[in-house]
Every structure is written in structure tokens, then in C-alpha cells.
C-alpha angles and dihedrals in degrees: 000000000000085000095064088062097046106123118224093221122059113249089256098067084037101058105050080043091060085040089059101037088045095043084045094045088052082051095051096043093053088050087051088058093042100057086046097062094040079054104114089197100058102040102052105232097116112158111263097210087096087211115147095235085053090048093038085055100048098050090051085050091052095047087037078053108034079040092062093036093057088051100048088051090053079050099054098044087052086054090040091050099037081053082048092055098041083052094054089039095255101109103130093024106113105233083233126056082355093222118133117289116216121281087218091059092045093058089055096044114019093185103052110140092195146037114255088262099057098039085060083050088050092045106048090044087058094236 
């Protein structure tokens, strides 16, 4: 049972690792908040000239802001579920074919899910 758990990567690459992806999910978190509140469609301060410039600017703004919003909670579930995977000993397995996915592709993107095959597999299916 103590073998399921066994991490691929030694403690000492792992913790500096949870120390990025947690400072990275406080700061996404904050942007998230942040993009809420610029929002002029959530908090309620839309222009009341009713011009169409001024319509025209305030739905950009709300799809600039919903946009941003979408892609930094893609971002936070791939933190949450690369932690996840460093937790159950996973952390480096593609979900895939679970072989080893390169370390090279690991340091550019920490919280890749699966090895460069795979993720073209993935991609062209539409997943």
C-alpha cells in the first residue's frame, strides 16, 4: 500500500513546486476578484448616457472581463488538480498512457496532465 503513494520526483523538487502552484493559485484567485469587481456588469455602475459608444464599450468590457475570468478558472482547476496528483503520488504520469511525461515539458508547463503525445491525441479528439 505504501508503494501507491510513492512520489516520481524526490521531496526536494516537490516542495518548491507546491510553494509555486499555491503562491500562483493566491494570485489567481486575487485577479479573479479583481476582474469581478472592474466588471461593469456586475457591479452595477453602467454608464447611464445610453449612447452606443458607451454600450458598445461596456459589453467589450463584460466579454474582455467574463473572457479572463473563463481562462483563469481553467487555470485554477489545472493548479488544484496537478496539487491533487502530487498528493496521490502521480504528479509527472501522463493521465493517459501514464508513462512519464518529459521533465523538459514539465518545467515549461508544471501543470501538464498529459505527455506531448497524448495531449495531441486529446487535442485533436476536442476533449
Amino acid at each position: 500500500m505504501a508503494e501507491k503513494n510513492k512520489q516520481i520526483f524526490p521531496t526536494s523538487v516537490l516542495k518548491p513546486l507546491i510553494s509555486y502552484l499555491r503562491g500562483e493559485e493566491k494570485r489567481l484567485v486575487k485577479t479573479k476578484r479583481d476582474l469581478r469587481k472592474s466588471d461593469p456588469f456586475v457591479i452595477g455602475n453602467r454608464d447611464e448616457d445610453n449612447s452606443v459608444d458607451s454600450d458598445v464599450a461596456e459589453n467589450v468590457e463584460h466579454d474582455r472581463s467574463t473572457a479572463m475570468r473563463r481562462q483563469v478558472s481553467r487555470s485554477l482547476i489545472e493548479i488544484k488538480k496537478t496539487l491533487t496528483r502530487i498528493k496521490l503520488g502521480k504528479y509527472g504520469l501522463c493521465a493517459e498512457c501514464k508513462k512519464m511525461i518529459d521533465t523538459d515539458r514539465l518545467a515549461i508547463k508544471p501543470t501538464a496532465e498529459y505527455c506531448l503525445d497524448c495531449e495531441r491525441k486529446v487535442e485533436s479528439k476536442g476533449k
